[in-house]
Each structure stands twice: as C-alpha cells, then as structure tokens.
C-alpha positions as MATLAB code, in Angstrom:
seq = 'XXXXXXXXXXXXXXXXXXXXXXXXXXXXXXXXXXXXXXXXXXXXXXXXXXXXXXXXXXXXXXXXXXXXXXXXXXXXXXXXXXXXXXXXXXXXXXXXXXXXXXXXXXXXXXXXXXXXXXXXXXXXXXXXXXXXXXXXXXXXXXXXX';
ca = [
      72.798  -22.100  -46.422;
      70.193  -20.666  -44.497;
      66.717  -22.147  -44.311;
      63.627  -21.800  -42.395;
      61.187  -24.658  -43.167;
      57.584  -23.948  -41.795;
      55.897  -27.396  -42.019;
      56.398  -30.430  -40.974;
      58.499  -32.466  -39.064;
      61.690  -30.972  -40.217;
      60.727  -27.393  -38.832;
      63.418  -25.575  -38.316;
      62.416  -22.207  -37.320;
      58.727  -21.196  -37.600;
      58.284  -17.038  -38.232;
      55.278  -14.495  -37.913;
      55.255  -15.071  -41.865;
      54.301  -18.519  -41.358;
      51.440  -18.582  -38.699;
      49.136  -14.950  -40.730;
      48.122  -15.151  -44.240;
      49.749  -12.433  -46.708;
      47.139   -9.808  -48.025;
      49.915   -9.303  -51.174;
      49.009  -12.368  -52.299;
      45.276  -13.081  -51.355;
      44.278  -13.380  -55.005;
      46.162  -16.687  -54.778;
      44.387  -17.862  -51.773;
      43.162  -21.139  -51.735;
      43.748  -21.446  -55.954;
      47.698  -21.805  -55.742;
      50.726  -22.500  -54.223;
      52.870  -19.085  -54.896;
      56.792  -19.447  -55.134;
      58.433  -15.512  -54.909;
      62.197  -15.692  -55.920;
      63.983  -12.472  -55.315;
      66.493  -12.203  -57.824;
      70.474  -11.202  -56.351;
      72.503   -8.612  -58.121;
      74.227  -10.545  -60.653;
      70.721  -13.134  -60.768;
      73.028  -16.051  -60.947;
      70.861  -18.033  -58.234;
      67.755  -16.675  -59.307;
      68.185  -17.633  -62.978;
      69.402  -21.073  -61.522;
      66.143  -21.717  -59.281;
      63.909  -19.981  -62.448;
      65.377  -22.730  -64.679;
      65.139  -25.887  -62.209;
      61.592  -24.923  -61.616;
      60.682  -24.395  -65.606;
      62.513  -27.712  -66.014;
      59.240  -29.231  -64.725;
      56.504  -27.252  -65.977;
      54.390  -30.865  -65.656;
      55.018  -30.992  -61.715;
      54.111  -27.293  -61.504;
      50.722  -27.693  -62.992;
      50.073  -30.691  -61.149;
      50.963  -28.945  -57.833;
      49.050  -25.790  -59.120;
      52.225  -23.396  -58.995;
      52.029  -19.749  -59.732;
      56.494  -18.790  -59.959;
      56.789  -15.097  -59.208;
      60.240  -13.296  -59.790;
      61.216   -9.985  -58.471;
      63.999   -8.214  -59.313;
      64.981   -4.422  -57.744;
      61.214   -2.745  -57.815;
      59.429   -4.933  -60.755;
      57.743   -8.713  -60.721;
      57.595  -11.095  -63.195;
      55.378  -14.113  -63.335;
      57.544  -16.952  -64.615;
      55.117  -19.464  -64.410;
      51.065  -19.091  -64.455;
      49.905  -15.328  -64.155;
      49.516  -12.684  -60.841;
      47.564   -9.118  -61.347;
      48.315   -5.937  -59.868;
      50.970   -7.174  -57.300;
      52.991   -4.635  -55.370;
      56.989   -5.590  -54.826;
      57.201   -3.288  -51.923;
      54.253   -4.908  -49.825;
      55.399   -8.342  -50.925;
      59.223   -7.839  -49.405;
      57.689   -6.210  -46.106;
      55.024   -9.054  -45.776;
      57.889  -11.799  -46.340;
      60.837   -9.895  -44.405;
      62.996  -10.899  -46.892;
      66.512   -9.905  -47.743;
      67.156   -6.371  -49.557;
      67.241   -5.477  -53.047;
      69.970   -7.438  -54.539;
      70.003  -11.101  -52.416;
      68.468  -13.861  -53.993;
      65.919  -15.546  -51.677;
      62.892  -17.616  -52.670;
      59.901  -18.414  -50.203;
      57.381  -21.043  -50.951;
      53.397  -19.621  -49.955;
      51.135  -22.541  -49.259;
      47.552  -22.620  -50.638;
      46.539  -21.422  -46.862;
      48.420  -17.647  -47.875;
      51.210  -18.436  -44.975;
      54.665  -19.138  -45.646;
      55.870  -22.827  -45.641;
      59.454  -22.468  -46.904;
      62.277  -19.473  -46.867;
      65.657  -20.357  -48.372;
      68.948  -18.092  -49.416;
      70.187  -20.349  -51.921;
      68.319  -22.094  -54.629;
      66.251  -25.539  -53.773;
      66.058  -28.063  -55.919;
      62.540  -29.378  -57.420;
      62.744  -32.986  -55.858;
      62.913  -31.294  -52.406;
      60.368  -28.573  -53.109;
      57.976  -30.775  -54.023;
      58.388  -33.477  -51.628;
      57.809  -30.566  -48.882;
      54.521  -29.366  -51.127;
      53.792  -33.458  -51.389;
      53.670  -33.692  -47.498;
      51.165  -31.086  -46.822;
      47.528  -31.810  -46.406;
      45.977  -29.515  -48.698;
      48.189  -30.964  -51.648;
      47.026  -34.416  -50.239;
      43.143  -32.945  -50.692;
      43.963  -32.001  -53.794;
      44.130  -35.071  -55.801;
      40.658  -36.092  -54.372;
      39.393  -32.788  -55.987;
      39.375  -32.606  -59.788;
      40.401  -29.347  -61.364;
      37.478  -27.342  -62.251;
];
C-alpha cells in the first residue's frame, strides 16, 4: 500500500503538495478539512472508503469534514457541500493517479496536503492523524459560529 503521510512524526515522504496551499480548493480554506477520493474503475475502494467515512457522520462534523468524490471528469460532495470545483485542476494540483485508480488525499484546514493513500484508510487512523494536528487542537477552544 502506498502512503505518503505529510504531518507528524510518522512522515514518510513530504511532496510539493504538502508544503503550497491548493487554489482548487481555497473556498475551503481555513473553514474545513477537505477529503478528495478518486474513485477506481470498478469504485470498489472508493465505495469502501465513501462508506467507512459516512459510517461516522458525528466524527465528520466534529472534525469539520467536507468528503469530495471524483469519478472520470465529475465531483460529488459526499459529505457537506463544495461550489464550482474543477476535477481537472484538482488532479493536477494533487498529482494524483489517472482516471480510473482510487486514491484519496486528506487537505488540512491550512489548504496543503497532510495525507495521500492508494488504498482506503480507515476512520480510527484518519482521525487520529486529523486529532494530532494543531489546528484541530485550536479548534475545540473555538466554538462553531
């Protein structure tokens, strides 16, 4: 399984992706954390990383999660809501695999990438990685407006 983790102390492999924010996705800037899963051809492991991430709509919220899915040349927001996003921009910003390979990539509230995986990832790790960083930690001494 091939993973790049951008934060922390389990880095693995830190990319251009991770150090510039994404203009695709400014409207998310400093509001959400954005998780893009590109589906593969037969969306197996997309529909698999879809459904472990719907599974916990509460930790979502709570972790203010937009869930983007894009499959060939059109996006769907699974979870929370994205305007006028272009697929095209958003697969050359992330360098992510062709048309037809699942991958999912975690943005941080920052706009830079934080996590890049090829198979699914499950919700406990996702959000312990999310739970480490120090905007999520700022968070819960903010209350939602």
């Amino acid at each position: 399984m091939s993973r790049e983790l951008l934060y922390g102390a389990t880095k693995v492999e830190e990319t251009e992706g991770g150090k510039a924010a994404l203009e695709s996705l400014e409207q998310f800037r400093w509001r959400n954390r954005v998780m893009v899963i590109f589906a593969d051809k037969d969306n197996s492991r997309a529909a698999r990383q879809e459904n472990q991430l719907l599974a916990d709509r509460p930790g979502l919220e709570e972790r203010h999660m937009v869930v983007l899915k894009i499959s060939g040349s059109s996006i769907k927001p699974v979870f929370g809501a994205g305007e006028n996003l272009d697929e095209q921009t958003i697969r050359k910003e992330l360098d992510v695999p062709e048309s037809g390979e699942f991958g999912a990539v975690l943005i941080g509230k920052d706009g830079t990438v934080k996590l890049k995986v090829s198979e699914p990832v499950s919700n406990v790790e996702l959000f312990a990685i999310i739970d480490s960083m120090p905007i999520r930690a700022a968070d819960s001494l903010t209350p939602d407006i």
